[in-house]
Structure formats: structure tokens, C-alpha cells
Residue, then its C-alpha position, 0 to 999 in steps of 0.5 A: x528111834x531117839x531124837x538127838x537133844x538140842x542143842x542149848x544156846x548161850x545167847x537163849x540163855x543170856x537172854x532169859x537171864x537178862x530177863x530174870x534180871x529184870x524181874x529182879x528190878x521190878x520186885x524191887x520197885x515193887x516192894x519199895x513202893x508197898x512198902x514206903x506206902x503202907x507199911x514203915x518210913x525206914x524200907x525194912x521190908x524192901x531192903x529184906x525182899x530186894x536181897x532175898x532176890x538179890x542172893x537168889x539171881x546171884x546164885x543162879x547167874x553162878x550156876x549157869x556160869x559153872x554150866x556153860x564153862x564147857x560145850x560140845x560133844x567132846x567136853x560131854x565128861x566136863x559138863x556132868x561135872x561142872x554141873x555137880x561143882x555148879x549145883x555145889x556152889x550154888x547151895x553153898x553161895x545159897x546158905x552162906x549167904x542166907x548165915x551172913x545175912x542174918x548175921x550182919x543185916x539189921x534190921x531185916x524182915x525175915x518173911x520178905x527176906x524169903x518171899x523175895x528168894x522164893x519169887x525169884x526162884x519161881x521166875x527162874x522155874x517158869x523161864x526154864x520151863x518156857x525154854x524147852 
């Protein structure tokens, strides 16, 4: 016999978002500081890595919104589609924001433009991954 799922709670969530927020903050920090020290005066690869990671919380902070818009049982056929409307506008956020980037940030460093994207999209891998 099956198990019934779990439930998911909003405040668990809200949590592991305020601490993707955080994270956020520290790489932040982080590449400010490599990068006033060694590499250049004029923070060009902080500024790049700090929107990467910027543009991916944004989208994932949009996702999780779409998601939780409905709960319950009864709201079982709203929740399968706002998680394609919510995947949608994520990707749709993800490559307008990328194409607006490139279009009007200068100067930008590309590679830490995507090393911070990437890294905040592992850090979102590894909480959902702790959250079951």
C-alpha cells in the first residue's frame, strides 16, 4: 500500500528561501572582496557575478510564488497548471534577463556573470535536496 505525500509547508519553504537569500549576500561579499583585492579597481566581475545571482533568485523567488499560489486538495488541477505557468516564467524571466543583460550592462565579465547564476542555481539544488 502507498503512503500519502507530505505535505509541503509554506513557512519550510519561506525559510530555505530566506536562506537562498542569504547566500545570495555572501557570494556577494565574497566576489566584492576577490575581486577589489586581486583582480580590477572598477568591480566589474562583482557587479557581473552579483546579477547572475541576482537574476537566478529572482526567478526562482518568481517559481515558488506560481507554485504556492493554490493549496489543498481541491486546488489539485490549479497547482499542475501553475507549475507549467510557473516553469514558463521562469525560463521566460531566465532568458530576458540574460538578453537584457548583455544588451545594456558595460562593462560585464561574462564567465562571472554565469559562475554566479550557476552558483546560486546549485544552492537552490542542494536545499531542494535537503527539503525532502
Amino acid at each position: 500500500m502507498t503512503k500519502p505525500a507530505k505535505r509541503t509547508q509554506r513557512d519550510q519553504i519561506g525559510v530555505y528561501i530566506k536562506r537562498q537569500a542569504w547566500i545570495l549576500f555572501i557570494l556577494i561579499i565574497i566576489a566584492w572582496i576577490v575581486d577589489a583585492s586581486w583582480l580590477s579597481s572598477d568591480l566589474v566581475v562583482a557587479k557581473s557575478a552579483a546579477i547572475g545571482a541576482l537574476l537566478s533568485f529572482v526567478t526562482q523567488a518568481v517559481f515558488a510564488g506560481f507554485i504556492f499560489w493554490y493549496t489543498g486538495y481541491r486546488a489539485r488541477g490549479h497547482i499542475v497548471s501553475q507549475l507549467y505557468r510557473g516553469q514558463m516564467a521562469k525560463w521566460l524571466l531566465t532568458v530576458f534577463g540574460f538578453a537584457l543583460i548583455f544588451i545594456t550592462i558595460r562593462p560585464l565579465s561574462a564567465p562571472a556573470l554565469f559562475i554566479g547564476f550557476m552558483v546560486m542555481q546549485i544552492s537552490h539544488s542542494w536545499m531542494l535536496w535537503h527539503i525532502r
